[in-house]
VMD Tcl script that builds the backbone (N, CA, C; Angstrom):
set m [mol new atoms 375]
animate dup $m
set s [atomselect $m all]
$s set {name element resname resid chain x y z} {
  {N N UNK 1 A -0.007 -19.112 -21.009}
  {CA C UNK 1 A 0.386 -17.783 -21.451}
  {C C UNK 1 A -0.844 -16.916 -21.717}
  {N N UNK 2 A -1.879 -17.389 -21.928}
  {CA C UNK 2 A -2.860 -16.252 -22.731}
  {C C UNK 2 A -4.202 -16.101 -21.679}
  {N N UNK 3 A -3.748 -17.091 -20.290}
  {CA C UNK 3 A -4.350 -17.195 -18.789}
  {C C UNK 3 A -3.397 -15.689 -18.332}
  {N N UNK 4 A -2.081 -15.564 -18.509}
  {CA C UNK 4 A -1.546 -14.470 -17.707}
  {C C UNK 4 A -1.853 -13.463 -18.784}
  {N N UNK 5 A -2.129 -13.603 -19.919}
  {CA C UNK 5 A -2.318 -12.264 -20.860}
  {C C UNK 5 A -3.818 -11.539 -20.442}
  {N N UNK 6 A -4.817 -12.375 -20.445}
  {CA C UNK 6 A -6.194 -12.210 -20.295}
  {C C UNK 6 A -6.305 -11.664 -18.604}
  {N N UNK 7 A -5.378 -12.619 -17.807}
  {CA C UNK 7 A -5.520 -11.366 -16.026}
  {C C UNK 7 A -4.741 -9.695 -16.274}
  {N N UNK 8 A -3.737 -9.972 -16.855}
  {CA C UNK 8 A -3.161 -8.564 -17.186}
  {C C UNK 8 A -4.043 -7.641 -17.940}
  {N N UNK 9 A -4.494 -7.781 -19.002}
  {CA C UNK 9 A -5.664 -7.037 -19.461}
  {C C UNK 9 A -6.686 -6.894 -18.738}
  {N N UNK 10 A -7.441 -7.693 -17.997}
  {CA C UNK 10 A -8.585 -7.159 -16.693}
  {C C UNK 10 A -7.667 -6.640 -15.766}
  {N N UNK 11 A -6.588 -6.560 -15.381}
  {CA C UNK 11 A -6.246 -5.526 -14.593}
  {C C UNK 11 A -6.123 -4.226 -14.639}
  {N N UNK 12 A -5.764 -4.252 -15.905}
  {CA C UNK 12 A -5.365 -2.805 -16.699}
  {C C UNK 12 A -6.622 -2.547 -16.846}
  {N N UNK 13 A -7.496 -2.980 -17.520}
  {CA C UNK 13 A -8.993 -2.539 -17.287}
  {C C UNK 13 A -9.509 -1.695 -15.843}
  {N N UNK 14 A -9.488 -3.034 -15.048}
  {CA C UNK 14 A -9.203 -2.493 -13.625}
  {C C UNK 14 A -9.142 -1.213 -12.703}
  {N N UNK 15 A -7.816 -1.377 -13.073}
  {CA C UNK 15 A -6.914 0.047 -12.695}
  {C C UNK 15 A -7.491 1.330 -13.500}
  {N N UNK 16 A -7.858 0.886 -14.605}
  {CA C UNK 16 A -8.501 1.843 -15.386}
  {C C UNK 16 A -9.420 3.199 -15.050}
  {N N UNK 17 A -10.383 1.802 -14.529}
  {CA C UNK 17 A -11.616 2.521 -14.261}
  {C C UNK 17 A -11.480 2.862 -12.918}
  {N N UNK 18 A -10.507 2.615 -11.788}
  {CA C UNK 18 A -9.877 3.539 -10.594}
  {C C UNK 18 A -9.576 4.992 -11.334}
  {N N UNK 19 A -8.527 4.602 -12.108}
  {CA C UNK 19 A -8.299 6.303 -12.282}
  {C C UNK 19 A -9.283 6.995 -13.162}
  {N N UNK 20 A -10.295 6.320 -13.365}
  {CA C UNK 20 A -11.871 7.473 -14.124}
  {C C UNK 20 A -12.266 7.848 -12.935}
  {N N UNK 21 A -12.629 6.881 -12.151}
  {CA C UNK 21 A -13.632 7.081 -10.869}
  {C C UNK 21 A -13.179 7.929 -10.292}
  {N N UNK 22 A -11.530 7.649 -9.540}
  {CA C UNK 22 A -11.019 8.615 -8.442}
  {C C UNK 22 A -9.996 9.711 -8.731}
  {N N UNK 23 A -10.224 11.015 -8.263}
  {CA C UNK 23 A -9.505 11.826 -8.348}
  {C C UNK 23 A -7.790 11.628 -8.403}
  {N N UNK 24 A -7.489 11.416 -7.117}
  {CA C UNK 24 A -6.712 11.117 -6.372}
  {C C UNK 24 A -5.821 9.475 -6.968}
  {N N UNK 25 A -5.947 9.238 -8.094}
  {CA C UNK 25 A -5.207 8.007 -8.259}
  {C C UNK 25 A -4.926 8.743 -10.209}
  {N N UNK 26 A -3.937 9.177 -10.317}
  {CA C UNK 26 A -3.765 9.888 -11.314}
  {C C UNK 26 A -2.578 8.879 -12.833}
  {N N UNK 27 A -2.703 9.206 -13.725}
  {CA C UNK 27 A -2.337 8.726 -15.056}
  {C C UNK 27 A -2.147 9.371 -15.965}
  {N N UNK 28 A -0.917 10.675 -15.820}
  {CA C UNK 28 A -0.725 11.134 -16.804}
  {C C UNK 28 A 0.209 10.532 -18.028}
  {N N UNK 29 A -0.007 11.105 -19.406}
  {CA C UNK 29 A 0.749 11.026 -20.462}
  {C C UNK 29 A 0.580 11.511 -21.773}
  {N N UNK 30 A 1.520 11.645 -22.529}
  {CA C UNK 30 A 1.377 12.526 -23.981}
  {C C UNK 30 A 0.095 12.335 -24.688}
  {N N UNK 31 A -0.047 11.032 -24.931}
  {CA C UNK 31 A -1.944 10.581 -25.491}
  {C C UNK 31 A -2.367 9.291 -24.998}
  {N N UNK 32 A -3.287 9.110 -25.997}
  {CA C UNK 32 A -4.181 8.086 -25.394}
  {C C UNK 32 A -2.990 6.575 -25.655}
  {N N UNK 33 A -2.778 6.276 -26.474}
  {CA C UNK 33 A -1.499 5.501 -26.465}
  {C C UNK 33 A -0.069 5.006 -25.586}
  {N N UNK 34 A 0.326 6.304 -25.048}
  {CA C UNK 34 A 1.188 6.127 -23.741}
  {C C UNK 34 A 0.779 6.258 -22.837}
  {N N UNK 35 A -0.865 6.716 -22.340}
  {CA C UNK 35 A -1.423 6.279 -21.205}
  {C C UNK 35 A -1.611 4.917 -21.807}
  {N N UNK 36 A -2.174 4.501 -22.211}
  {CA C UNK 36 A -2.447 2.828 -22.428}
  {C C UNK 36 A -1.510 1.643 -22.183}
  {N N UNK 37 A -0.064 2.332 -22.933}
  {CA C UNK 37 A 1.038 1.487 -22.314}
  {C C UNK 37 A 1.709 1.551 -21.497}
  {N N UNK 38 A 1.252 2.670 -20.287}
  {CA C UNK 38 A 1.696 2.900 -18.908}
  {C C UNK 38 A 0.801 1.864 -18.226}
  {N N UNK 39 A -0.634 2.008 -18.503}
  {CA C UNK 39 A -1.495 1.346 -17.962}
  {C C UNK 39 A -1.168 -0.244 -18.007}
  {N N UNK 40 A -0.372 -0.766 -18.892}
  {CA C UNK 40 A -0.258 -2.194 -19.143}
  {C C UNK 40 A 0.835 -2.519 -18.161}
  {N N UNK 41 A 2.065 -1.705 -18.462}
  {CA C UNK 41 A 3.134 -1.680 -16.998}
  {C C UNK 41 A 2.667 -1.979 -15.420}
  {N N UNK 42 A 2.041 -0.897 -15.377}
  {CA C UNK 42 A 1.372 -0.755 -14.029}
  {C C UNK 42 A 0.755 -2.223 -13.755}
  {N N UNK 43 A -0.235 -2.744 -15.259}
  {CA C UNK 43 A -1.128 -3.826 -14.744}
  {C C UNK 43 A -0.030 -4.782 -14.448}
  {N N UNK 44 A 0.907 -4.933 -14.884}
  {CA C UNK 44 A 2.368 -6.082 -14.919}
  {C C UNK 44 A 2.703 -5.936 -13.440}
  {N N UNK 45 A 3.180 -4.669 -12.737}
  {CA C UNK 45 A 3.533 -4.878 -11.875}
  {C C UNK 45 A 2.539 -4.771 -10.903}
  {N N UNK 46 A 1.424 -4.116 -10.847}
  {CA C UNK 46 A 0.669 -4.338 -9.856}
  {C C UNK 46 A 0.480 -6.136 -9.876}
  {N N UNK 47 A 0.371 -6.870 -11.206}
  {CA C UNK 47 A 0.263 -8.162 -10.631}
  {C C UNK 47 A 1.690 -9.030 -10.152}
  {N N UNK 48 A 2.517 -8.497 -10.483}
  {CA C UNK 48 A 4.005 -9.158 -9.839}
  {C C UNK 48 A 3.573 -8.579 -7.658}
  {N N UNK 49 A 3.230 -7.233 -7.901}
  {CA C UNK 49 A 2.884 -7.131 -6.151}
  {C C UNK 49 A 2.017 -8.237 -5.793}
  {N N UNK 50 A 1.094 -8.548 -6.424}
  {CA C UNK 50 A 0.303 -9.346 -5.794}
  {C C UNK 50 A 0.603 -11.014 -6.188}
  {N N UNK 51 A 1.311 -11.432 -6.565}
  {CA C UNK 51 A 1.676 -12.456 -6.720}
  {C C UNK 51 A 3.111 -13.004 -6.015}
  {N N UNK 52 A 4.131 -11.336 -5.740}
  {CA C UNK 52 A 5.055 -11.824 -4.770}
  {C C UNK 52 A 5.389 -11.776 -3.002}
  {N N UNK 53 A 4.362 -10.416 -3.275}
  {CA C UNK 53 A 4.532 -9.684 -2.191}
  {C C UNK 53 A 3.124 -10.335 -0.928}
  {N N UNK 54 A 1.993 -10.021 -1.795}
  {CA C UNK 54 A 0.638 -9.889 -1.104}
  {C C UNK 54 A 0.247 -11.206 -0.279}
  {N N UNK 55 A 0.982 -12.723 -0.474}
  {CA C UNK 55 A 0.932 -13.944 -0.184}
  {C C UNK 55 A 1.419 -13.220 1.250}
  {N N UNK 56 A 2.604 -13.132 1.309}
  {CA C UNK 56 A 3.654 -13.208 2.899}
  {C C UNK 56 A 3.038 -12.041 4.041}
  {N N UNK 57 A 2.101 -10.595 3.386}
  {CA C UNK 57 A 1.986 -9.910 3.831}
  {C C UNK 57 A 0.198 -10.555 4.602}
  {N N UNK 58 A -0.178 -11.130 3.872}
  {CA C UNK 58 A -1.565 -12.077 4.390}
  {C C UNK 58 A -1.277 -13.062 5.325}
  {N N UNK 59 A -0.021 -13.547 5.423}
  {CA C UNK 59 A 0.180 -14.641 6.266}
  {C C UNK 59 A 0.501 -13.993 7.496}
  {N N UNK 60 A 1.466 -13.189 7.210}
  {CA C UNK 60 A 2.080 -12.296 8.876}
  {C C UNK 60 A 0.840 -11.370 9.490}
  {N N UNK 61 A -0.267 -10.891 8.601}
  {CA C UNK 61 A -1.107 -10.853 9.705}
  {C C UNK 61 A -2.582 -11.640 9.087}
  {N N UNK 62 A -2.402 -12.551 9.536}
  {CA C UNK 62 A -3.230 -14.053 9.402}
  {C C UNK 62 A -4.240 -13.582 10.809}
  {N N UNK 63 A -3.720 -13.100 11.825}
  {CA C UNK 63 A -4.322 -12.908 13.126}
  {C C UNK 63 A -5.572 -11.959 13.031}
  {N N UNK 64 A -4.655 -10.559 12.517}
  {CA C UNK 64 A -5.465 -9.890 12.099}
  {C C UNK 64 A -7.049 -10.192 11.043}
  {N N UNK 65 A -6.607 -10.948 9.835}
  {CA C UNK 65 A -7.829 -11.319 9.269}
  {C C UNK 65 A -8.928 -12.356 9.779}
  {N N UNK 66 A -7.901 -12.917 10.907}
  {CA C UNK 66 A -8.799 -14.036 11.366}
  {C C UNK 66 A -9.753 -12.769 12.568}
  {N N UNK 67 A -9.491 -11.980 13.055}
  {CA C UNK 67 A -10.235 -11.008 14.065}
  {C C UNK 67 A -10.767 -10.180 13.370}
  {N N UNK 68 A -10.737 -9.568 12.271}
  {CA C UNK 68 A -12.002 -8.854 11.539}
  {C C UNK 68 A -12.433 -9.657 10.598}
  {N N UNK 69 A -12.738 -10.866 10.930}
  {CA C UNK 69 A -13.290 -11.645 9.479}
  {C C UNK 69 A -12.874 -11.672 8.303}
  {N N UNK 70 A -11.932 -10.810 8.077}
  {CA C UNK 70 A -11.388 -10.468 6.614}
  {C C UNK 70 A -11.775 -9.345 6.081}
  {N N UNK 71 A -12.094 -8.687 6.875}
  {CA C UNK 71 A -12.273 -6.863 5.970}
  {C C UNK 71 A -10.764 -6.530 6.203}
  {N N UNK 72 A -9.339 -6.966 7.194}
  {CA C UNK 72 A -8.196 -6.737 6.725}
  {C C UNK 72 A -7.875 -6.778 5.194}
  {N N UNK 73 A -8.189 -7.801 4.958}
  {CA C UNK 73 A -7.846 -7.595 3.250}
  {C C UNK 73 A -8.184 -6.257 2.285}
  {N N UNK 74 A -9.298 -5.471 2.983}
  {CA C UNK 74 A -9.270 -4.138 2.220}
  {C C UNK 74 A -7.646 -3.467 2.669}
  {N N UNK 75 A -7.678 -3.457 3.908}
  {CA C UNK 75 A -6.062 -2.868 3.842}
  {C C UNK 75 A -4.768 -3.478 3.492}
  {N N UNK 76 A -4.897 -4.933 3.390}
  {CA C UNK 76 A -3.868 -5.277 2.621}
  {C C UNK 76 A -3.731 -4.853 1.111}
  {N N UNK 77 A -5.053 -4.534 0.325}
  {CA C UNK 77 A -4.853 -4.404 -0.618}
  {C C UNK 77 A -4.989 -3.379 -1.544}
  {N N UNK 78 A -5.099 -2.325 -0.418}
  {CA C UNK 78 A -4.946 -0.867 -0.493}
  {C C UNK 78 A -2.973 -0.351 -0.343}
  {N N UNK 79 A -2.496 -1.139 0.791}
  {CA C UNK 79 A -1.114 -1.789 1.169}
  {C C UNK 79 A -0.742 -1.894 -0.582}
  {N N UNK 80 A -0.977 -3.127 -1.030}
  {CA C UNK 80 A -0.688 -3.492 -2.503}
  {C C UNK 80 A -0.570 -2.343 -3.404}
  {N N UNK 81 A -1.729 -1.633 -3.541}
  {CA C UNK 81 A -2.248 -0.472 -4.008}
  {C C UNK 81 A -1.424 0.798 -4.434}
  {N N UNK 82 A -0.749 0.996 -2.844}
  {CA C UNK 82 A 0.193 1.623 -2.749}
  {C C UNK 82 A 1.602 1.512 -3.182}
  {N N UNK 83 A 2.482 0.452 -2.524}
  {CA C UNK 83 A 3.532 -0.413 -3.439}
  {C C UNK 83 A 3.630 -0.110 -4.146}
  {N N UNK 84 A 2.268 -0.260 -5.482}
  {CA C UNK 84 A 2.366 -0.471 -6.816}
  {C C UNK 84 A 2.891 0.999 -6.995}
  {N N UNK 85 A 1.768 1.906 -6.671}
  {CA C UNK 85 A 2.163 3.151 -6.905}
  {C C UNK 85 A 4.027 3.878 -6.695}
  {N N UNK 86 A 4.455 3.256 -5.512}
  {CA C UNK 86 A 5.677 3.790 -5.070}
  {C C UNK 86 A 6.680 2.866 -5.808}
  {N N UNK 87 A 6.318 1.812 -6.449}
  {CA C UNK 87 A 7.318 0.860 -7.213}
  {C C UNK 87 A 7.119 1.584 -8.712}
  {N N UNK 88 A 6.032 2.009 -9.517}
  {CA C UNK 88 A 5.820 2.882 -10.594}
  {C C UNK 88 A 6.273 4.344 -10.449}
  {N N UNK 89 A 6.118 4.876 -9.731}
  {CA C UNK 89 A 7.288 5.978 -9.937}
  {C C UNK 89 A 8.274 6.060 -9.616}
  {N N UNK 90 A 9.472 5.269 -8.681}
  {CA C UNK 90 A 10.528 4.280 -8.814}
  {C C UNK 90 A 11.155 4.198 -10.308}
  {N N UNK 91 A 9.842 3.825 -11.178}
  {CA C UNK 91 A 10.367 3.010 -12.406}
  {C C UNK 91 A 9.748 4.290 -13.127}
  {N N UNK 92 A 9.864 5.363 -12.706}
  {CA C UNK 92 A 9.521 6.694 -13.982}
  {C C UNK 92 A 8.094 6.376 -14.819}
  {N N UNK 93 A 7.248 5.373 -14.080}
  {CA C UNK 93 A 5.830 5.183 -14.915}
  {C C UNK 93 A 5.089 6.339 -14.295}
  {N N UNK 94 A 4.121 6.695 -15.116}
  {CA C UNK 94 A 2.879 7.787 -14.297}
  {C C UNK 94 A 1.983 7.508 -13.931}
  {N N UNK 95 A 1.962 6.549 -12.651}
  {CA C UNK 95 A 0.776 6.368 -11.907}
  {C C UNK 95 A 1.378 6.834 -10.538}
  {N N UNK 96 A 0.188 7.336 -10.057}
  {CA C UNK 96 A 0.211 7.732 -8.822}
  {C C UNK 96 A -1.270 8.025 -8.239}
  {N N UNK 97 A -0.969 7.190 -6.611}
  {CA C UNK 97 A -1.756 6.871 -5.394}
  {C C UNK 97 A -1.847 7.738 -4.793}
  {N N UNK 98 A -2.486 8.492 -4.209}
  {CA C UNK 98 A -2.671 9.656 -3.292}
  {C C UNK 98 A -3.396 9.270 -2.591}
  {N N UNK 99 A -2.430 8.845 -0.993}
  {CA C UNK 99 A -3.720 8.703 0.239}
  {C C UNK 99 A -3.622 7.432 0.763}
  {N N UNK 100 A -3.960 7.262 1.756}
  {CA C UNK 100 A -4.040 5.409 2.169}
  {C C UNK 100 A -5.378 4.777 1.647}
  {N N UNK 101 A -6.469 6.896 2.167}
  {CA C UNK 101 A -7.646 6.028 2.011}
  {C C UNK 101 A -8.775 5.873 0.391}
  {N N UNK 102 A -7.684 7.094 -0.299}
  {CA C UNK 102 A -7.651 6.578 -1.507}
  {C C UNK 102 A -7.181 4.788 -2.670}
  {N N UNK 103 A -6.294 4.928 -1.709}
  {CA C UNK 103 A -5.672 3.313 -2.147}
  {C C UNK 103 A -7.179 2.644 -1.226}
  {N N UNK 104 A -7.480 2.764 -0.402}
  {CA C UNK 104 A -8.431 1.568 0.091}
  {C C UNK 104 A -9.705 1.598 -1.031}
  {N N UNK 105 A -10.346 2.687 -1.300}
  {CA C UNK 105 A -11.705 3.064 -2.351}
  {C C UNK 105 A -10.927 2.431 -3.551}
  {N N UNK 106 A -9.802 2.566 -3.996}
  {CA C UNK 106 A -9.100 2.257 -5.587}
  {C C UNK 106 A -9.011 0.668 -4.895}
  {N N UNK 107 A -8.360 0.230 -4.366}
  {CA C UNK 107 A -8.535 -1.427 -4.436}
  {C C UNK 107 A -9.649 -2.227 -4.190}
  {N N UNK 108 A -10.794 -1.286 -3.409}
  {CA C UNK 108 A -12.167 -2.115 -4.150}
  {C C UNK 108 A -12.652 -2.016 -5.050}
  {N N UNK 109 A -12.149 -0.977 -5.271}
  {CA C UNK 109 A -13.275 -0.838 -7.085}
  {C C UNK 109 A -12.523 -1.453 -7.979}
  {N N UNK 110 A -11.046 -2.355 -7.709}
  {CA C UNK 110 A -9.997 -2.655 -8.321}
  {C C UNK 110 A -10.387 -4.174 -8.471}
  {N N UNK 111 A -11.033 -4.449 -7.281}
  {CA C UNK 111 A -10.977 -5.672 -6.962}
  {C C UNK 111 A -12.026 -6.550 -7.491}
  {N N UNK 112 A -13.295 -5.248 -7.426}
  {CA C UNK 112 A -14.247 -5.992 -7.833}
  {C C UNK 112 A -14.756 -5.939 -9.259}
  {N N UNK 113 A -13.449 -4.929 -9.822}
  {CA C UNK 113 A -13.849 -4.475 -11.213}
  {C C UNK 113 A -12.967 -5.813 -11.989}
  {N N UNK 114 A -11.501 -5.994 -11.539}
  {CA C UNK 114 A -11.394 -7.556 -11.623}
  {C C UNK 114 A -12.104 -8.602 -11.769}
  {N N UNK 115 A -12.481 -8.740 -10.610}
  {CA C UNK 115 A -13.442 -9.799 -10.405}
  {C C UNK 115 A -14.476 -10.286 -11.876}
  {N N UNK 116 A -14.995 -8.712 -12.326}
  {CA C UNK 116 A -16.317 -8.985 -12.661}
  {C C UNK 116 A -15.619 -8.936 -14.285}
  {N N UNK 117 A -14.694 -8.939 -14.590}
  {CA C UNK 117 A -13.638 -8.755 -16.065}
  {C C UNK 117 A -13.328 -10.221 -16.128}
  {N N UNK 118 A -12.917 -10.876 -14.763}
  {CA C UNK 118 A -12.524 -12.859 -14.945}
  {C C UNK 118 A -13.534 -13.471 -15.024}
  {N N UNK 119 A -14.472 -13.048 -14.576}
  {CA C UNK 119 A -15.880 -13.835 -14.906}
  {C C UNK 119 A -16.227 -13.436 -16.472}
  {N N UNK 120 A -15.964 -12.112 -17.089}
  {CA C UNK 120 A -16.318 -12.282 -18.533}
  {C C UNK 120 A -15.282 -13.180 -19.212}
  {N N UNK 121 A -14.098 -12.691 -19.537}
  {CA C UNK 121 A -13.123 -13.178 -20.052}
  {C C UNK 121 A -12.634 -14.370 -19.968}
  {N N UNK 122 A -12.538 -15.057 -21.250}
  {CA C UNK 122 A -12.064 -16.474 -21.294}
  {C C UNK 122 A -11.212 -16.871 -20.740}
  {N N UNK 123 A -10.833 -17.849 -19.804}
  {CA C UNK 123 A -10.232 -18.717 -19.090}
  {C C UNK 123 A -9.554 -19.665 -19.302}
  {N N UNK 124 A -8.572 -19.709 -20.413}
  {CA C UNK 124 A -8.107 -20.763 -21.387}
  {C C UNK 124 A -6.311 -20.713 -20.921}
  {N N UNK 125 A -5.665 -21.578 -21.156}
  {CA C UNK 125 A -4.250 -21.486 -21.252}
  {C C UNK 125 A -3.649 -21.907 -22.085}
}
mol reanalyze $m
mol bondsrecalc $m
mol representation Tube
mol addrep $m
């Protein structure tokens, strides 16, 4: 439990610092508080996309990553990126993706801002 609490919080982190960086990937709300608990939503379901969705969508084009070495995965997970966005305002949250090639710049800086949040953060269950 506190393995899925600690990825949800580096995501939301994450996502965070997408919508400082980029214009185009927006987070409105009344204050700093209901942006924060939009931001935790978002981190929930952006990780339900990538935990239900992002497996099957890597396998069906397996071809593809095997022929660009794996820079497909920037567009799969710009793909993800997006989802999230069109599944959050779906669900009346305020995030929003603008762009494909906005989602591609927001899921690296997503990815690697991740990345570098699981390497701080304790690793315990």
């Amino acid at each position: 439990m506190m393995n899925f609490l600690v990825k949800t919080i580096a995501n939301a982190g994450a996502l965070a610092v997408a919508v400082w960086l980029l214009d185009k990937i927006t987070l409105t709300g009344a204050g700093t508080g209901k942006k924060a608990g939009t931001l935790l939503l978002v981190a929930l379901l952006f990780g339900l996309v990538n935990v239900l969705v992002k497996p099957v969508v890597k396998l069906l084009s397996l071809p593809l990553l095997i022929l660009t070495l794996g820079l497909f995965t920037l567009v799969v997970n710009a793909l993800m990126l997006l989802l999230t966005s069109w599944l959050a305002d779906k669900l009346d949250l305020s995030f929003h993706v603008e762009g494909f090639w906005t989602a591609v710049v927001g899921g690296l800086i997503i990815s690697i801002v991740s990345w570098a949040l699981n390497v701080v953060l304790p690793d315990k269950d």
